[in-house]
C-alpha positions in Angstrom: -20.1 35.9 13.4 -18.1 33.4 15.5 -18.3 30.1 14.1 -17.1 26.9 15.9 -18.9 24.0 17.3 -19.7 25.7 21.0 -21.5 29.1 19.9 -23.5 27.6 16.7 -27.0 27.0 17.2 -28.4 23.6 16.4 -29.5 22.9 13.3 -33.2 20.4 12.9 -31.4 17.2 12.1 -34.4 16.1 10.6 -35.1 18.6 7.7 -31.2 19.2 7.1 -30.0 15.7 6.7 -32.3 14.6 4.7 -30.7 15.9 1.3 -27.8 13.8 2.7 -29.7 10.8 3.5 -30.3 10.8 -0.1 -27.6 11.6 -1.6 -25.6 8.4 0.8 -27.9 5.8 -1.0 -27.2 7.4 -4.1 -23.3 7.0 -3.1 -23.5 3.6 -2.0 -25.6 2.4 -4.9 -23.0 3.7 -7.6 -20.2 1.8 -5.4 -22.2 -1.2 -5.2 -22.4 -1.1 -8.7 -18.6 -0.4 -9.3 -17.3 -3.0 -7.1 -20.0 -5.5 -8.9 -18.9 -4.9 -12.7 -15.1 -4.2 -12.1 -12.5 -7.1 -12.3 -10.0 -6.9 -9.2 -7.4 -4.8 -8.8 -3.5 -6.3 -8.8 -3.2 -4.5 -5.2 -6.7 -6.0 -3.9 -6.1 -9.2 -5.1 -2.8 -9.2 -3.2 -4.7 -7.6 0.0 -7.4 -10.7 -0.2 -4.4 -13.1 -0.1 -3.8 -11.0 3.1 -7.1 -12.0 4.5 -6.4 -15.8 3.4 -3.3 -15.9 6.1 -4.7 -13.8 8.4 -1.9 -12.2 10.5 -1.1 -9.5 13.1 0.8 -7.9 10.2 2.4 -8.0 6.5 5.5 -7.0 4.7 3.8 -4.0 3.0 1.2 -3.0 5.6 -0.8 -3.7 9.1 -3.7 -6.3 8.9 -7.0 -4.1 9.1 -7.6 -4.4 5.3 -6.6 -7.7 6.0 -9.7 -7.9 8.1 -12.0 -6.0 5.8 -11.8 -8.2 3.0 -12.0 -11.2 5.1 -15.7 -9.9 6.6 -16.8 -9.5 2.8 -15.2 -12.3 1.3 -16.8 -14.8 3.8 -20.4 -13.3 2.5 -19.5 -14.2 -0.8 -16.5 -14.6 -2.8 -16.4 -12.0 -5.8 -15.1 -8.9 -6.7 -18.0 -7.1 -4.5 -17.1 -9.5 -1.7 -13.6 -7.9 -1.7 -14.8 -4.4 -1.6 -18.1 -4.8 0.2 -16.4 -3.6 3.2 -15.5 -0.8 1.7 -18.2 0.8 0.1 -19.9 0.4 3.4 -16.9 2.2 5.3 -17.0 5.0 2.5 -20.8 6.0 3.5 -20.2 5.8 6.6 -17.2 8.1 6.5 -18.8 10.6 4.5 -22.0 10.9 7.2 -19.4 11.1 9.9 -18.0 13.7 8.2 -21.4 15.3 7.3 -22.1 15.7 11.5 -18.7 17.4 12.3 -19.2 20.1 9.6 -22.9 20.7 10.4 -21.7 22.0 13.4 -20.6 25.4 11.6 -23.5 25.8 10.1 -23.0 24.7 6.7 -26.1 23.6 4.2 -26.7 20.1 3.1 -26.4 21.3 -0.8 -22.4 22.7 -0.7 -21.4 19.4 1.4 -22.9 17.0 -1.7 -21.6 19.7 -4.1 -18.2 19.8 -2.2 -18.1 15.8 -1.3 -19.3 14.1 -4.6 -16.9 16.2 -6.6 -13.6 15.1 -4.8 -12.1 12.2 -7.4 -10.1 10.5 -4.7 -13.4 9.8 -2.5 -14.5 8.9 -5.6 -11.7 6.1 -6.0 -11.7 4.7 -2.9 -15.6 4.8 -2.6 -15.3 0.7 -3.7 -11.6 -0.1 -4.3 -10.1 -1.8 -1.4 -6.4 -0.9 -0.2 -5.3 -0.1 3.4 -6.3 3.4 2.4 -10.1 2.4 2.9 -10.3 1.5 6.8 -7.5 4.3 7.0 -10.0 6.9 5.7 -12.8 5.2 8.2 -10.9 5.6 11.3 -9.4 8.9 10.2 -12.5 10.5 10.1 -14.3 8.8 13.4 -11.1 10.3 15.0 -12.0 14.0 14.0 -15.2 13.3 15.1 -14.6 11.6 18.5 -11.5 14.5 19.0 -13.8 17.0 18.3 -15.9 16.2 21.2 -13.0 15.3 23.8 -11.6 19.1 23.2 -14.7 20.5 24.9 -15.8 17.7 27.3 -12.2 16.4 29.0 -14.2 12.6 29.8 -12.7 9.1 30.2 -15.2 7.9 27.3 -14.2 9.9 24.8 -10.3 9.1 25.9 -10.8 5.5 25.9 -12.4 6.0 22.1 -9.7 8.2 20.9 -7.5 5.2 22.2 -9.3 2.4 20.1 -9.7 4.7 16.8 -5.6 5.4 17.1 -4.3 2.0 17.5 -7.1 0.8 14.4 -5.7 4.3 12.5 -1.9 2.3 13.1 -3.6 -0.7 12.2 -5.0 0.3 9.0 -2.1 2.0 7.5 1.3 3.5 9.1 0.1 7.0 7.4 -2.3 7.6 10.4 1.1 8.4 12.7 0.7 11.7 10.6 -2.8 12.6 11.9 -1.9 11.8 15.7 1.4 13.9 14.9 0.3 16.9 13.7 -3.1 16.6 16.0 -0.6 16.9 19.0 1.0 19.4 17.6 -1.6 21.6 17.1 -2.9 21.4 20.7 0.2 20.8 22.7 -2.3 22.0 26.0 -3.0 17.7 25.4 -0.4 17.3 27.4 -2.0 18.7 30.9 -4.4 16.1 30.6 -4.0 13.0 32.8 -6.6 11.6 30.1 -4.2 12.4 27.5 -1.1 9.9 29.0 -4.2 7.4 29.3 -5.2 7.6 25.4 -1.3 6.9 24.7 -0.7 3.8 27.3 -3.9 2.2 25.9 -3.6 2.7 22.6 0.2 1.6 22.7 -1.0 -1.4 24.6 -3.3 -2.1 21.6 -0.8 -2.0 19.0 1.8 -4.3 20.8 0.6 -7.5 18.9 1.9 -5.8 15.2 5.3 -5.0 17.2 5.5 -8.4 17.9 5.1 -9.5 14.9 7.7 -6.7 13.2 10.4 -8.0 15.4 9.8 -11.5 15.0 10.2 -10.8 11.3 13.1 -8.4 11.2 11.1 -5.6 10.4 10.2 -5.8 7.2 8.3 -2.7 7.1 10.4 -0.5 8.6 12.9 -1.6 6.4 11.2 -1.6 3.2 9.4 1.6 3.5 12.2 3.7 5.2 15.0 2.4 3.5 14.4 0.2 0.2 11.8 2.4 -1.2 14.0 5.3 -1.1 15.9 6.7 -4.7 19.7 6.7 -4.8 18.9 10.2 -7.3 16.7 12.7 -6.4 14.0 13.2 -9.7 12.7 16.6 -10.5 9.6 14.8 -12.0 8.7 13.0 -8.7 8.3 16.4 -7.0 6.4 18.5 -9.8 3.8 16.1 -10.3 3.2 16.1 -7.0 1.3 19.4 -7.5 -1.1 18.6 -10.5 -1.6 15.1 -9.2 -3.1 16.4 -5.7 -5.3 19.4 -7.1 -6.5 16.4 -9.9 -7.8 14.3 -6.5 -9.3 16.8 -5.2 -11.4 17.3 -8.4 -10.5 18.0 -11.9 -12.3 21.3 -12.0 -12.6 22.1 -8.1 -9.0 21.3 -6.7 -7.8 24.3 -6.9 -10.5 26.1 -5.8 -10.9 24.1 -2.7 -7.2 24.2 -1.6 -7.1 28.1 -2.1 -10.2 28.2 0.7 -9.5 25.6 2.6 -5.9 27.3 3.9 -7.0 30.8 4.2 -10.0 29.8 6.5 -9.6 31.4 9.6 -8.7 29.8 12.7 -11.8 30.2 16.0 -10.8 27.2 17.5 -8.6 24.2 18.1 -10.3 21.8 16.3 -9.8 23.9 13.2 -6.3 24.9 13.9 -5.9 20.7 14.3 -7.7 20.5 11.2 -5.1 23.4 9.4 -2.1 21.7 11.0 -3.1 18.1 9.7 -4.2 19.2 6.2 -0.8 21.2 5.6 1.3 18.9 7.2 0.6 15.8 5.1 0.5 17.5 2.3 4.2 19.1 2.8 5.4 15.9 4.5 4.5 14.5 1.2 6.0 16.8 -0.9 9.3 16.6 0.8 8.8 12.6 0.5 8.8 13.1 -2.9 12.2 14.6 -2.9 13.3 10.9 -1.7 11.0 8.5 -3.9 8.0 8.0 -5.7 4.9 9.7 -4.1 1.6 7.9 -5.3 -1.3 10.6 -5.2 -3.3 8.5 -2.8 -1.2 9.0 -0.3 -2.5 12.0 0.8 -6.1 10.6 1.2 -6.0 11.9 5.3 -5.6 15.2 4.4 -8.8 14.9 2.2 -10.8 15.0 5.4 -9.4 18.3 6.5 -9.7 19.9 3.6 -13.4 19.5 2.9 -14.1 20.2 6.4 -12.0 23.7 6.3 -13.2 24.3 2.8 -16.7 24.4 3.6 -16.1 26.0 7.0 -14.5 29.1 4.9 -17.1 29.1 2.3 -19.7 29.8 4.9 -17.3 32.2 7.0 -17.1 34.6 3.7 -21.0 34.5 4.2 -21.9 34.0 0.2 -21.7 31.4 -2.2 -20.2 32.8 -5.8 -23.0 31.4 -8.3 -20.3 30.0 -10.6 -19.1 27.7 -8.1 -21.9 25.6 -8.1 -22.2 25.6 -11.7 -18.6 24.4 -12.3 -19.0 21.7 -9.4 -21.5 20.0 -11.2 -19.4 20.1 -14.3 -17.3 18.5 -12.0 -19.5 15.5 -11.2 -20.5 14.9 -14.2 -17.1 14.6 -15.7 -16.2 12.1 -12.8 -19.5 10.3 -13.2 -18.7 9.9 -17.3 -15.7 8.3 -16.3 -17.0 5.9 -13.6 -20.1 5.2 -16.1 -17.4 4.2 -18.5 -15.6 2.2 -17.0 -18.6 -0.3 -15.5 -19.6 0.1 -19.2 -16.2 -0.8 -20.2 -15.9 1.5 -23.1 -12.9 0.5 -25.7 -11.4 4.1 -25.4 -11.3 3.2 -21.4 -10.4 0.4 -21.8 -6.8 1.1 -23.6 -5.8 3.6 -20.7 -3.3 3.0 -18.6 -4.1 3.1 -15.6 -7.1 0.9 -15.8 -6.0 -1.4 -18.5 -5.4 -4.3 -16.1 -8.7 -4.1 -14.9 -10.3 -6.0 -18.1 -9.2 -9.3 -19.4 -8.0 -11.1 -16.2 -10.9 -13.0 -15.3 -11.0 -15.1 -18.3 -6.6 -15.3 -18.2 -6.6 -16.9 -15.1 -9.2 -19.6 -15.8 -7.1 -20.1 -19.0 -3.9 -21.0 -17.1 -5.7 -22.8 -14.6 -6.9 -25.0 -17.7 -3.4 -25.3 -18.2 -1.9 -26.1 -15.1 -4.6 -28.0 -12.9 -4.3 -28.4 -9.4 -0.4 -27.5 -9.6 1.2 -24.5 -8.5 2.0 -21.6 -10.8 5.1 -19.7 -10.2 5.3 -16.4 -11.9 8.0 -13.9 -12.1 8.6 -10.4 -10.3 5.8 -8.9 -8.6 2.8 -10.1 -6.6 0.2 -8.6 -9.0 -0.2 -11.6 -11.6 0.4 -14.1 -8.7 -2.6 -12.5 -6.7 -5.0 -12.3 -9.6 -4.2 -15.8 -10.5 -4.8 -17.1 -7.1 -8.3 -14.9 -6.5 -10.0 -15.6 -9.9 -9.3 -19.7 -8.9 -9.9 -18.8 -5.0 -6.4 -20.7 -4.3 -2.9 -20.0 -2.9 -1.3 -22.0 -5.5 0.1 -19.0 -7.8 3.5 -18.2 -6.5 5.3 -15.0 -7.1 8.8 -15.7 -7.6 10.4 -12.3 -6.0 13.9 -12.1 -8.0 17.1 -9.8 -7.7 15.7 -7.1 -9.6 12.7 -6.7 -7.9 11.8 -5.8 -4.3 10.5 -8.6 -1.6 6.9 -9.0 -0.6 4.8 -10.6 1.4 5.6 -14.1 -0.7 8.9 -13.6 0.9 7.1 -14.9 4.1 4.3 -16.7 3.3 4.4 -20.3 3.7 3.6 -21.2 0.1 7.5 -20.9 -1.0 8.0 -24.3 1.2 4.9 -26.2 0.0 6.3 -26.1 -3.6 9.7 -27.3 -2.6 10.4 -30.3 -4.9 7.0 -31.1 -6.1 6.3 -30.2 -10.2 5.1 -26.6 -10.6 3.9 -24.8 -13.7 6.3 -21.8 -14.9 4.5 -19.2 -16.5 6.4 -16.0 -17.9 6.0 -13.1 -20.2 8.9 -14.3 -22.7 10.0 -17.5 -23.8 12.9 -19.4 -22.3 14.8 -22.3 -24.5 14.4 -25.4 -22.8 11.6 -24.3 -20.7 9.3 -23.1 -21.9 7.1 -25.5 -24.3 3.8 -23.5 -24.5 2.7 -20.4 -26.1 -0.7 -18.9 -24.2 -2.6 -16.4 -26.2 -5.2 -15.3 -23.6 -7.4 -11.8 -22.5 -4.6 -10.8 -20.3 -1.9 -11.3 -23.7 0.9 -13.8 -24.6 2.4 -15.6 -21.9 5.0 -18.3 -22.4 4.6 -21.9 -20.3 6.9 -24.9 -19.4 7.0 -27.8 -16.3 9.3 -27.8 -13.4 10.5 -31.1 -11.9 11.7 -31.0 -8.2 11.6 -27.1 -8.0 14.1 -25.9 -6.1 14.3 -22.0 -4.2 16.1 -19.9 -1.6 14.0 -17.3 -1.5 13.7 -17.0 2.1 17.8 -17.8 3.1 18.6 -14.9 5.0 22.1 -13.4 4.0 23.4 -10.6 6.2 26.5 -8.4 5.8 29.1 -7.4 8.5 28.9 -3.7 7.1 26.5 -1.9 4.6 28.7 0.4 4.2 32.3 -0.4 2.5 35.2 0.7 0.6 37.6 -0.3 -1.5 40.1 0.6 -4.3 39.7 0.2 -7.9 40.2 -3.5 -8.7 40.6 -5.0 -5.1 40.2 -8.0 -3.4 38.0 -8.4 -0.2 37.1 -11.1 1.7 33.1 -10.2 2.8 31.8 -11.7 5.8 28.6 -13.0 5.7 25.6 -14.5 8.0 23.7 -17.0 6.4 20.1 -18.2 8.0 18.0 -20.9 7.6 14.5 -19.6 8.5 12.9 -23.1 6.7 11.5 -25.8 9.3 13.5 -28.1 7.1 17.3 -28.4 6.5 18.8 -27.4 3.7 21.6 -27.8 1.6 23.5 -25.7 -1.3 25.2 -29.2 -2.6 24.5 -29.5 -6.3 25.1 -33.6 -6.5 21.8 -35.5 -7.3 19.8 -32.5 -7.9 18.0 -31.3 -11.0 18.2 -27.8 -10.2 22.0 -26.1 -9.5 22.2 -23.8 -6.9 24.9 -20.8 -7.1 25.6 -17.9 -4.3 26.0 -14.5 -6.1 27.4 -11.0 -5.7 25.3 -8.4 -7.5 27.1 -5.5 -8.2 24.5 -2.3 -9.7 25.0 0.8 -10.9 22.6 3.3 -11.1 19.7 0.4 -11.3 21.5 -1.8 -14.0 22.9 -4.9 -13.2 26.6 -4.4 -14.4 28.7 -7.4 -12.7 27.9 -11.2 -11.1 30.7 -12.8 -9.3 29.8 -16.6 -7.7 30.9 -17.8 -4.2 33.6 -20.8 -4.5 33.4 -24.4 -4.4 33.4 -24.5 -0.9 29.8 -22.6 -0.6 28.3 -26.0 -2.0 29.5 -27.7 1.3 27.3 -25.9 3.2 24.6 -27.8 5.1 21.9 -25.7 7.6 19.7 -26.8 10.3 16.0 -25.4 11.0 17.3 -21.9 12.4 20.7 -22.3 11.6 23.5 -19.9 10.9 26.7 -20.7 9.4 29.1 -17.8 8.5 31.0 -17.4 5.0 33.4 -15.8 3.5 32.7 -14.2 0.3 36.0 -13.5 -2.0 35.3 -10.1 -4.1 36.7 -7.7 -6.2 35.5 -4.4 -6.2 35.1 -2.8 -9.9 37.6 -1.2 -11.7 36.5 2.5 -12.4 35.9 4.6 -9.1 32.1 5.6 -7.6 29.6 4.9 -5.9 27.6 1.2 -6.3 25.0 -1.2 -4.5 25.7 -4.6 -3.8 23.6 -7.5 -3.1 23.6 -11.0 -2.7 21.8 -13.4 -4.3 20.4 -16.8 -4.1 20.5 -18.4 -8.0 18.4 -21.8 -9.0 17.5 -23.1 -12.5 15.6 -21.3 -14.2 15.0 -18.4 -12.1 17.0 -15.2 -11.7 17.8 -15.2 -8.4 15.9 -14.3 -5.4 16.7 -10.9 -3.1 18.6 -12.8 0.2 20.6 -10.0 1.5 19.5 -6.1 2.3 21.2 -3.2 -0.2 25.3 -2.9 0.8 26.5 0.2 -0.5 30.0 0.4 -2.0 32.3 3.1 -2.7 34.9 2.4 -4.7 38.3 5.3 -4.5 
């Protein structure tokens, strides 16, 4: 028996969807519930400081989750505000994805069996990263494609257009899925329809271009270059395996990988489906050879898979008995975890990877006590910045990004040159003599408090190399030539007379991750005055370490108290 979407006969939408009908409010009730009870992620909390300075695009990502949060948020400002969006896009997906695959025939019963059981669905069912509206247009693209492979129309070109440049929009994953789509029908290219899909939907995606350019490209560099390992790590690729079949369901995975790849092929949209679900996954998996591959990464290929999975359950024409047995031992294991975490179980509570998740809430109201209506500034990473500033609906906590950590979108916010000089509340995980002067036993643990007169930061002083590559000999002297920017509307000024706060210009020399050697520019650096836009070149005097290999070098903007901030890009030193 042939099965594809052209020689099927209809199935009575009416008696077979109803099972589904049901089982979508059940979905979207649970969410509801999820995203109700459950304190804000680190990443959303970041992602609803997106929507606060709405944008064409961000360090880490595009702006459509940006834009999700903002519809929610404006509704009403909570945890479910953030994710409202979400849970509605996560029905939604899952009925879309209900009428491609009742095309081949495929009862109502295996897809809920099938669906509800995959964790990752599960997941991002009401937690909101880009991955959410990347799933949403992910699947309205199969469904959309799947029609514009039989019927060659302008309509369903002009769609296909929309749903790729919001696919780019949501998250720069979806170049996958047009990728591999391509290359699994290359006959795309006969169409004039075809050209007119690319021309729009490149058209659409100019603004985020823009705005890459106008900031360097931050993304391009951060996600093709910064997030790479210097070392390849064996652990990075073998966990790759369990963590993927542990997505797809604990007890399931590895049944539905095994079927979905050995379904056979009666058509292009299942060989687009075949190309697309075994492409990510081994694009990921050779990603993984490079850096850190989080499991959630793979959430495209999700689609394919259920969709080829169910197509080869119904191709072998019976349904093993056991299967259904074991993929409601599925659920329920899933559902005793989402159960106890709404709950908020103690044993849940102490794992991991949802610790953060409880105590927050109550921390940030505590330092707000603390500090009033004055910013916060908090050291590396945007998570404890964003919660802060969500839980007191503000943009007054301040991640400070320092050497040893990697820039974010606080590297371009606006916030950086609001606390310029004014007193600021500095709030860190240890204590620092002379600074610190309070001791904050909250929910979210010890934290260690002092004031800041007249702060004073360089975060955003662009410092740029001549070369990113150099060498030298054990012990030598070179003179480095560098570009230094001032991107503030403001001038500025590295003097240290009549200020509070020293400023010093440093070389950070690294060795496999750890911070091995400082050296400080010369007297003359303190000279240095900047106009709005300015550039001024210097020249750097340093000496190269004594024992021979390989090191990274940055350079690195120093005021009291703080570490340093990240001003230059990764130079890479060999020293023979």
């Amino acid at each position: 028996m042939r099965l594809s979407p052209t020689n099927n006969p209809p199935i009575d939408g009416k008696s077979s969807d109803k099972p589904i009908w049901y089982f979508l409010i059940c979905w979207t009730i649970l969410n509801l519930v999820q995203a109700y009870t459950l304190e804000i992620h680190a990443d959303e909390a970041y992602y609803w400081l997106y929507s606060r300075f709405l944008d064409w695009g961000y360090f880490d990502h595009p702006p459509m989750v940006a834009v999700f949060i903002r519809i929610g948020d404006s509704i009403v400002h909570s945890e479910l505000g953030v994710r409202l969006m979400t849970v509605l896009a996560s029905t939604l997906s899952l009925y879309i994805l209900w009428l491609i695959i009742k095309k081949y025939a495929v009862e109502a019963k295996w897809f809920i069996l099938v669906v509800s059981g995959i964790f990752i669905f599960h997941i991002y069912g009401f937690t909101t990263t880009p991955d959410a509206p990347l799933f949403l247009f992910t699947v309205l693209f199969y469904f959309i494609y799947q029609k514009y492979i039989t019927e060659d129309h302008i309509k369903w070109a002009l769609l296909l257009a929309v749903i790729i440049a919001c696919l780019l929009y949501s998250k720069y994953h979806g170049i996958l899925l047009i990728g591999f789509t391509v290359l699994s029908n290359i006959g795309l290219f006969k169409r004039k329809t075809f050209w007119g899909i690319v021309i729009v939907s490149v058209i659409l995606y100019i603004p985020h271009i823009l705005w890459q350019a106008n900031h360097g490209y931050p993304s391009v560099n951060y996600h093709l270059f910064e997030q790479s390992s210097d070392h390849y790590q064996f652990s990075q690729t073998y966990t790759y395996f369990p963590g993927q079949l542990l997505m797809a369901g604990p007890f399931i995975g590895w049944l539905l990988f095994y079927n979905a790849f050995s379904t056979r092929i009666k058509d292009a949209f299942i060989r687009g489906l075949m190309v697309n679900g075994i492409g990510t996954f081994i694009f990921f998996l050779i990603s993984s050879m490079k850096g850190e591959v989080q499991p959630q990464w793979t959430l495209i290929a999700f689609a394919p898979l259920v969709v080829l999975a169910l197509i080869r359950f119904k191709q072998k024409g019976n349904w093993r008995p056991w299967f259904g047995w074991l993929a409601i031992v599925n659920l329920v294991f899933i559902l005793l975890i989402r159960i106890s975490i709404i709950t908020a179980s103690p044993l849940i509570r102490k794992v991991g990877q949802v610790k953060g998740l409880f105590g927050f809430k109550e921390w940030a109201k505590t330092i707000n006590q603390k500090a009033g209506d004055n910013y916060v500034i908090m050291n590396d990473g945007f998570q404890n910045a964003s919660k802060y500033d969500f839980y007191n609906n503000s943009t007054k906590g301040f991640a400070y990004d320092t050497r040893y950590y990697r820039l974010t979108q606080f590297d371009i916010w606006p916030i950086e040159e609001d606390i310029q000089h004014k007193k600021a509340y500095y709030l860190v995980k240890y204590p620092i003599k002379g600074i610190t002067t309070d001791t904050l036993n909250t929910t979210g643990g010890t934290w260690y408090g002092g004031w800041l007169n007249d702060v004073r930061t360089y975060q955003k002083v662009i410092i740029e190399a001549k070369n990113y590559k150099i060498k030298g000999g054990p012990g030598e002297n070179l003179s480095l030539d560098l570009t230094i920017e001032n991107p503030y509307p403001d001038t500025i000024n590295f003097s240290n007379t009549g200020y509070e706060h020293r400023v010093a210009l440093e070389s950070c020399l690294f060795k496999d991750g750890e911070l091995i050697k400082v050296q400080q520019a010369g007297e003359d650096f303190h000279q240095m005055v900047l106009k709005p836009g300015e550039k001024a070149h210097y020249a750097f005097k340093f000496t190269t370490p004594l024992q021979k290999g390989k090191y990274v070098v940055l350079f690195s903007l120093l005021t009291d108290p703080f570490q340093g901030s990240k001003n230059s890009r990764i130079i890479n030193l060999t020293v023979e």
